[in-house]
N, C-alpha and C positions, 0 to 999 in steps of 0.2 A: 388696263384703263389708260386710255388717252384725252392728253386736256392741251390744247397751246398749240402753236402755230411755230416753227422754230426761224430764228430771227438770223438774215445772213451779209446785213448789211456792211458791219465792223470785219466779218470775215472776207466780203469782195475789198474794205478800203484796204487793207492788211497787205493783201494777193495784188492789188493795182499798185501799189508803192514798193513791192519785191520787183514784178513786172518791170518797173519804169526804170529801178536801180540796173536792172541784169540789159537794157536797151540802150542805157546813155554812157556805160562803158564805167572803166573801174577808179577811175575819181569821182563819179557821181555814186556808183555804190559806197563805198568808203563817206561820202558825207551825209548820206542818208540813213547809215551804219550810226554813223556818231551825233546824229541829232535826232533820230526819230526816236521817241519813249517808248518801250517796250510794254503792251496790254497785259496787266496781270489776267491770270485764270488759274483754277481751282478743278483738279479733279483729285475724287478719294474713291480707292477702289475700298469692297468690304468684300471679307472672306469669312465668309459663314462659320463658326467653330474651327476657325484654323489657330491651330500652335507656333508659335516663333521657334520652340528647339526641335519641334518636328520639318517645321521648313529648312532650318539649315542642318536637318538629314536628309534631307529629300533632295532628287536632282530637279531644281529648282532656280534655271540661272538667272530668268529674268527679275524675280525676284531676290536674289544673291547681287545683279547689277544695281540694281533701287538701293540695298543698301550699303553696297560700296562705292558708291556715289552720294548719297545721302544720310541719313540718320537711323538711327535703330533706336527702341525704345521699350522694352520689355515692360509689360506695365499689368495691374490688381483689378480687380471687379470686390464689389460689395458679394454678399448671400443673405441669405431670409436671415431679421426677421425688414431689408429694405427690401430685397428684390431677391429673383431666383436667378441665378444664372441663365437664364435663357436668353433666346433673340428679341422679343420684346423688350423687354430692359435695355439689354447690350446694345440693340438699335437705336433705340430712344435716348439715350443717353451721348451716344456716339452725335447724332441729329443736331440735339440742343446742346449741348454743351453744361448740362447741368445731370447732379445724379438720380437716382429715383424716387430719393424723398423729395425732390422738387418737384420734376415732372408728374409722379406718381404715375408709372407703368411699373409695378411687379411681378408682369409675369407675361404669360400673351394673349391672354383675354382682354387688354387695353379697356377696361373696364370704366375709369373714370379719367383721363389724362388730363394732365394740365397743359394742353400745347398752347393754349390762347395765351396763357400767362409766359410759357415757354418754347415759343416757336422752335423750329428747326431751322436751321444755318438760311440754307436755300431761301424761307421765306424771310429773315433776316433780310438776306441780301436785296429779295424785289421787292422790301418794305422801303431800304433806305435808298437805292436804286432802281427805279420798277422798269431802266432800260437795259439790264442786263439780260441773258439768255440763260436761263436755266433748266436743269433737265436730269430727271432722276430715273432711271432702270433696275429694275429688280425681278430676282429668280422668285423671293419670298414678296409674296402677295403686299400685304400688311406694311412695309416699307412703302411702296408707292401711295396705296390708296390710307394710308391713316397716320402713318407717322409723316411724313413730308404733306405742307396743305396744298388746297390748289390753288394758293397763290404762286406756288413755284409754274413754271411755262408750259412742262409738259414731263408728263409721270406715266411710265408705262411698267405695268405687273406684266410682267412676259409668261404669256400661255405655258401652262404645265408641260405641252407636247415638244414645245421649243427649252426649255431648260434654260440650263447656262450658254451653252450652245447659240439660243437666241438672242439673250441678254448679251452676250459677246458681242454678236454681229448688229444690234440694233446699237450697240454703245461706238461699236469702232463707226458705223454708217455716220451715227451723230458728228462724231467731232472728226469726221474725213471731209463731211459734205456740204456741213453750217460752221457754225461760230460761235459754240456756246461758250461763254463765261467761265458758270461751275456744275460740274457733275457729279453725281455721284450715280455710283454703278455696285450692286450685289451682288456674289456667285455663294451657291449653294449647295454646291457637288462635295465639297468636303466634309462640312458637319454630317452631308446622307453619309461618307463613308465611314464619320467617328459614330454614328449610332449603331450602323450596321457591323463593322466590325473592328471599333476600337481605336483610336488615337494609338497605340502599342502595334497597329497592324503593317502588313504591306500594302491593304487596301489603300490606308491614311495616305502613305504616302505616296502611290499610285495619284492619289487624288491631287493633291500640292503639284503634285508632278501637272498634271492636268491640268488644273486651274492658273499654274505659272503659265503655260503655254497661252494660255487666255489673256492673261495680265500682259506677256507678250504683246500679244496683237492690238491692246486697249492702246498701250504705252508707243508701239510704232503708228498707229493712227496719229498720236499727238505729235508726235516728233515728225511725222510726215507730212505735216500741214502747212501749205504753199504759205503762209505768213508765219511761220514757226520761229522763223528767227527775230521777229519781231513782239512777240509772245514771251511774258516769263511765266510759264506754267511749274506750280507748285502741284507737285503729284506724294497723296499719300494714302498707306495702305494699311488696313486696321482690320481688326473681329472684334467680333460681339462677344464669347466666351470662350471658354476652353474645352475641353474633354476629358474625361476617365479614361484610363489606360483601354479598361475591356468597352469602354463605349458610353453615351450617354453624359449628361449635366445636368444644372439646375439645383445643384448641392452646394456644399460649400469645402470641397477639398481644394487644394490649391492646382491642381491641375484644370480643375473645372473653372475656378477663379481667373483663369490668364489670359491676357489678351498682349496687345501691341502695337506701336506705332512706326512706321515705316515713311521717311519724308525725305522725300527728292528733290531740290530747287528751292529756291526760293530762296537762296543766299545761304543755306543749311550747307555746313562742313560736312567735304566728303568722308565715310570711314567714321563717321562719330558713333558714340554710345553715348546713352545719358541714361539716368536714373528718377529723374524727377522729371518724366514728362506723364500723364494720364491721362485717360482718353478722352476726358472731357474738354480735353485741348485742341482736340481738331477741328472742332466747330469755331472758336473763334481763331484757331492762328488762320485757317481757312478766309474768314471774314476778314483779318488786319489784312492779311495775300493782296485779297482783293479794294480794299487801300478804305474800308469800310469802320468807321470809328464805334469802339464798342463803350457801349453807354453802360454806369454803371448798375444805374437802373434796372437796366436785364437780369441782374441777381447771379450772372455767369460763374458756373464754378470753376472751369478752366478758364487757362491763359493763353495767349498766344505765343509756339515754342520759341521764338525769336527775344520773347521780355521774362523767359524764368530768369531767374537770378538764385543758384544755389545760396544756402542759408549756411552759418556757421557749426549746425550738426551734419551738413552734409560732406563736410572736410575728414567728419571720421571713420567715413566705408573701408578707407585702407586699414587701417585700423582694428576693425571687427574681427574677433573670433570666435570660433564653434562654441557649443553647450557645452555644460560643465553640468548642471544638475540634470537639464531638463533631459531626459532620457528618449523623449518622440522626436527629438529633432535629430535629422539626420548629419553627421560631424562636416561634410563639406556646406554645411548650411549658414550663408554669411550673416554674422549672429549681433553682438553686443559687446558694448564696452561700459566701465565705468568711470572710463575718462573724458572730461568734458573738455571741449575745445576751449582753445586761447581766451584767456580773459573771461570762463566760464567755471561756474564751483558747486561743487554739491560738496552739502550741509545736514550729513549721517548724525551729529550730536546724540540726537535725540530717537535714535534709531535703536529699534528691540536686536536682538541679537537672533542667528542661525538664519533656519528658512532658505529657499532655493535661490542658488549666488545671484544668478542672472537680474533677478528681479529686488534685491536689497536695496533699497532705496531709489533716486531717479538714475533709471539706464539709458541708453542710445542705442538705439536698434532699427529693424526694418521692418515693413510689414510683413513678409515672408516668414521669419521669424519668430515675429509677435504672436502671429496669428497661429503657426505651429505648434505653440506652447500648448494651447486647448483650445482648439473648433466648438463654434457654435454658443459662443459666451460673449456674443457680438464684437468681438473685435475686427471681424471682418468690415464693421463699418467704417472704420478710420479711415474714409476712402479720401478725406481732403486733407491729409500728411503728404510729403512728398519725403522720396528718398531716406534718410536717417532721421529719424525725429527722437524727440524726448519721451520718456512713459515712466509713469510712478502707479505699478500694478500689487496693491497687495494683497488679492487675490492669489497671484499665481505665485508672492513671496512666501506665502501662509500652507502651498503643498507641502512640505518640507518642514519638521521640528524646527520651532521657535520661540523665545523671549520676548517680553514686551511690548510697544504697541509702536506699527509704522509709522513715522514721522520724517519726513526728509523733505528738503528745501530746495531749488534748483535757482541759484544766483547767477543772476548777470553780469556783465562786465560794466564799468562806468558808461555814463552815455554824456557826451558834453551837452548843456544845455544854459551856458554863459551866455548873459544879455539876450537871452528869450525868452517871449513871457508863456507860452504856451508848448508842449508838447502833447504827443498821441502817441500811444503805444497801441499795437498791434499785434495782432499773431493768434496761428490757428489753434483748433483747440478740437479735441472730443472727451468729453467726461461723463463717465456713469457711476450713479448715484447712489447709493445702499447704505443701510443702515446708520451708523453714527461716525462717519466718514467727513472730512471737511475738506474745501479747495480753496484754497485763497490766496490772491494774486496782490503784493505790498508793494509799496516802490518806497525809497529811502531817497532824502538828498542831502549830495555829500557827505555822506557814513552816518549823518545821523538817525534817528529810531524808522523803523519801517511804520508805516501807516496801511489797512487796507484799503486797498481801492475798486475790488472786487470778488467776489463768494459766490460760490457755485453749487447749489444741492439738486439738481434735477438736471436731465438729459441735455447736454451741448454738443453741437456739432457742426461746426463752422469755424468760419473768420470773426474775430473777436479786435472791439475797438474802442479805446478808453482812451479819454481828454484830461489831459492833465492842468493843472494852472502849475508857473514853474514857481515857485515861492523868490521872492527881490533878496538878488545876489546869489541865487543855485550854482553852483557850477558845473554837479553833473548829478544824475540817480542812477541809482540802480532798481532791476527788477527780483522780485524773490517771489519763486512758484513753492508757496506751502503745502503739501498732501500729509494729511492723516486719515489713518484708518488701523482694522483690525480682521483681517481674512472680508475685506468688503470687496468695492471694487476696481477701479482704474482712472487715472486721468492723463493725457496726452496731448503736452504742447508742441510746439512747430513755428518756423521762420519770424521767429521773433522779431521785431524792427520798430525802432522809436524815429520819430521825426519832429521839428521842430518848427516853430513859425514865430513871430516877432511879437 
């Protein structure tokens, strides 16, 4: 399907002020060097069921240049009971910027979406700019014609008979011959060879092989474009799911679970790793790229990768090590600590004895890990943590002969709130609910009694925000996360952050 007219006007002025620098000799280029602004644009490739530790086995350079020039970002998907590992999900999430219990895509019968509530990037952008050039290409159908709407310019499902093959050459054509903005572009070739014969295969990686060469040719169209130097094009590269070793997803193993973020430009440090970037990030770092102010309104669950800000559990990754009870996790598996960062304390007092070590009281863990412990007991949905979070599971304390009943506290560090009348606490959360189980979030000021300010008996799963009044003459609070229970189930905080105002 085709819809739009592709727009070439910003691409002739771009090519006429390169022109004009390269005619009037090299102190006119040099001052049109240093005063002409650079047009941000936005292209994200997507690879169908592709693996990040299968790409850097595969001979795969062009993709090896993306991230050694740019960012790397290994990153989680949800599983049922939010969504299935599939490309509907992975797609639609990737698009909006939000996860599947927002959009509601579980699978790829796109049965009821909420795009109206939850646009896709693209239509973002010609909502709040409708002069940009936008332009979407895809191997899978369903990308162009239902998850992007037709407010984006122009959306083309590329004929079964053309493949990737076509969608290569309709995508490099695009950004050789106009001026588009932002793109986004599918290939498909590698999930046909994770069903057909396995993410474990040579097939797989036959394919990577493949599809880099493709990536190739997307990436020197942009760099080849007669106003290129005048362009700061943020280029990034993602999937939808993962694979099983012999083939196949839509589960909830963590091979199937894996996706990735790959980002080149856009003022992104060469050579970087990071840990808390998630895919729901690409849609808006995409939109700030393009200098597009995201409203909070939109309900966005990612961020733009330029404004994360690690949190004070994400200082303790070095730190982590292997299982000690849990027996399914594999020993180079980067695991848990019981030590909490600076100016941070857990509050065992009242804590039963025995039980599996990992989970005694609140730990510091990852979701790799978490999630390892036992599949399919929804923790795969903690998908708004980022990197090391907190988790008071007892549940999975209770596998393991035990005493007493789980109680444990996870205290904050002072927070100054001298000569101000108002403070908010913040911070993310997922908690599930069972039986005679309690969650309750106290704040003290200045060491005196905790008070609660908030209780939790049913399903949470977000960003969580509570106003405080500071009481005449505070000088500082603290926060204290109380979990009790007894073989119930789980609760999981994250980037804690208090702020204050007058």
């Amino acid at each position: 399907m085709t819809t739009g007219i592709p727009r070439r006007s910003l691409f002739l002025g771009a090519a006429a002020v390169a022109a004009a620098a390269v005619t009037t000799g090299p102190l006119a280029r040099a001052a049109v060097a240093a005063t002409a602004a650079r047009t941000p644009k936005v292209l994200v490739i997507g690879l169908d069921g592709a693996m990040l530790n299968r790409i850097k086995d595969a001979d795969a350079p062009n993709l090896d240049a993306l991230m050694a020039g740019g960012l790397t970002a290994a990153s989680s998907l949800y599983a049922n009971p939010m969504a299935q590992t599939a490309s509907g999900p992975g797609w639609s999430t990737i698009a909006t910027g939000v996860w599947p219990d927002k959009h509601k895509v579980t699978d790829n019968n796109f049965t009821a979406p909420a795009f109206a509530a939850y646009p896709d990037f693209l239509t973002r952008a010609e909502t709040a700019r409708p002069g940009l050039s936008t332009y979407v290409v895809s191997s899978w159908a369903p990308i162009a014609d239902t998850i992007y709407s037709s407010r984006v310019d122009t959306r083309v499902a590329t004929p079964g008979a053309e493949y990737d093959a076509g969608t290569t050459s309709r995508a490099v054509a695009r950004l050789r011959d106009t001026d588009p903005d932002a793109v986004f572009v599918q290939l498909d070739n590698v999930d046909h060879a994770g069903h057909s014969s396995g993410a474990a295969s040579q097939a797989y990686l036959d394919a990577i092989k493949g599809v880099d060469g493709q990536v190739g040719q997307i990436v020197a169209a942009v760099r080849g474009r007669a106003g290129y130097a005048l362009e700061d094009w943020l280029i990034m590269v993602t999937a939808d799911h993962g694979h099983t070793d012999a083939g196949g997803h839509g589960g909830s193993t963590w091979s199937e679970r894996q996706t990735f973020v790959i980002a080149n430009g856009g003022g992104l440090a060469a050579g970087s790793v990071r840990y808390d970037v998630r895919m729901t990030d690409i849609a808006p770092t995409a939109l700030a790229h393009l200098g597009i102010t995201l409203d909070p309104a939109w309900g966005l669950d990612g961020t733009p990768i330029g404004a994360l800000v690690p949190d004070a559990f994400d200082a303790l990754r070095p730190q982590l090590t292997g299982p000690v009870d849990e027996s399914g996790i594999a020993a180079g598996t980067i695991g848990f600590t019981h030590t909490p960062p600076a100016g941070w304390s857990v509050d065992n007092s009242a804590m039963g004895t025995g039980g599996v070590t990992e989970w005694r009281g609140w730990s510091f863990t990852t979701d790799e890990f978490w999630t390892k412990a036992q599949r399919d007991q929804g923790r795969e949905l903690n998908v708004r943590a980022r990197n090391v979070f907190a988790v008071a599971d007892s549940d999975e304390w209770a596998d393991k002969t035990f005493k007493g009943n789980y109680d444990t506290t996870l205290v904050s560090p002072a927070y100054p709130v001298a000569g101000r009348s108002r403070a908010t606490l913040a911070f993310t959360t997922y908690y599930q609910q069972e039986g005679s189980q309690t969650a309750q979030v106290l704040v003290s000021w200045d060491g005196g009694a905790a008070t609660v300010v908030q209780s939790y008996s049913a399903l949470v799963n977000g960003p969580q925000t509570i106003a405080l009044t500071v009481p005449a003459g505070a000088a500082d609070l603290r926060v204290r996360f109380r979990y009790t229970g007894s073989n119930n189930w789980y609760w999981v905080v994250d980037n804690v952050r208090v702020t204050t105002a007058a």
